[in-house]
N, C-alpha and C positions, 0 to 999 in steps of 0.2 A: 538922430541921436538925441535923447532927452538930456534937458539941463542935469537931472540929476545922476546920469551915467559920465557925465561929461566934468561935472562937480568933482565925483569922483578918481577920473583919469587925474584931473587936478591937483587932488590932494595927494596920490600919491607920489606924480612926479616931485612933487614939491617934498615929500618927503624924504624920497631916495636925492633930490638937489641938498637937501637939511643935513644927512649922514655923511654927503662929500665934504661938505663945508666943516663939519665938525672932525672931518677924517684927515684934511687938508690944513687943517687951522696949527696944530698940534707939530706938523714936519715944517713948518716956516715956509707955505705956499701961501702966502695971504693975498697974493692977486686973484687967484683963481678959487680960493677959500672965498674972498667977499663976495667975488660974483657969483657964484654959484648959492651963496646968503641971499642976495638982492633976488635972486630972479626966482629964489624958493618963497620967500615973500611974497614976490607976486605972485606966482600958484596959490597960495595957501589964500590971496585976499580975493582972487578971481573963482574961485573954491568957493568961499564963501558967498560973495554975491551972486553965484547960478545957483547952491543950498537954498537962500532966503528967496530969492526970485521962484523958486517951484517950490517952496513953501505950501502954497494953494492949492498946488496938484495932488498933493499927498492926503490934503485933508477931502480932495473931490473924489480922489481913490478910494480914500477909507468908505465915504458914502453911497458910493456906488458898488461893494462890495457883497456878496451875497449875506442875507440878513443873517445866514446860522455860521458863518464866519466873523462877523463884525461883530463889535463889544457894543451895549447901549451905550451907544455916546449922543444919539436924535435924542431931543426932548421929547417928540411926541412918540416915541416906543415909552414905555414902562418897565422897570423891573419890577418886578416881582418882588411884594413888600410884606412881612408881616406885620399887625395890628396890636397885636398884643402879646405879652410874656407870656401867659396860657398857651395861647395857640403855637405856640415855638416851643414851648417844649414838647405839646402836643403831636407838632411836628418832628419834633428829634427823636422823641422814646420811640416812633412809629416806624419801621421802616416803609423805604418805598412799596409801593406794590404793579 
């Protein structure tokens, strides 16, 4: 299972732990209101350090991506630049062909 499938599982139990505690807090269960606060907490900060930790996978994904799916994000790809105001409008009035 990958950190970021797992990051995931994370945040939402922590989530649905968040909705009890807010659910519980309101009828005067406050033992089981906090704890179920505490331990969403901890979801949500263990959430976050498996996110940041694969961090780097995401941007090795992005690169390893097929070229006509990915956005120029390499420095050495180039976009496609125009030179000058001439030549851009030269380009706009023209359509494709």
């Amino acid at each position: 299972m990958s950190n970021e499938r797992l990051a995931m599982i994370f945040f939402n139990i922590g989530l649905i732990l968040t909705l009890i505690s807010m659910a519980l807090g309101p009828i005067q269960i406050t033992n089981w209101a906090l704890t179920t606060g505490v331990v969403a907490c901890f979801f949500a900060i263990a959430s976050l350090c498996l996110a940041f930790l694969s961090w780097d996978e995401w941007v090795q994904q992005d690169r390893t991506a097929h070229p006509a799916q990915r956005q120029y994000t390499d420095q050495n790809e180039s976009v496609p630049e125009i030179q000058d105001d001439e030549q851009a409008c030269a380009q706009v009035s023209q359509p494709n062909k």
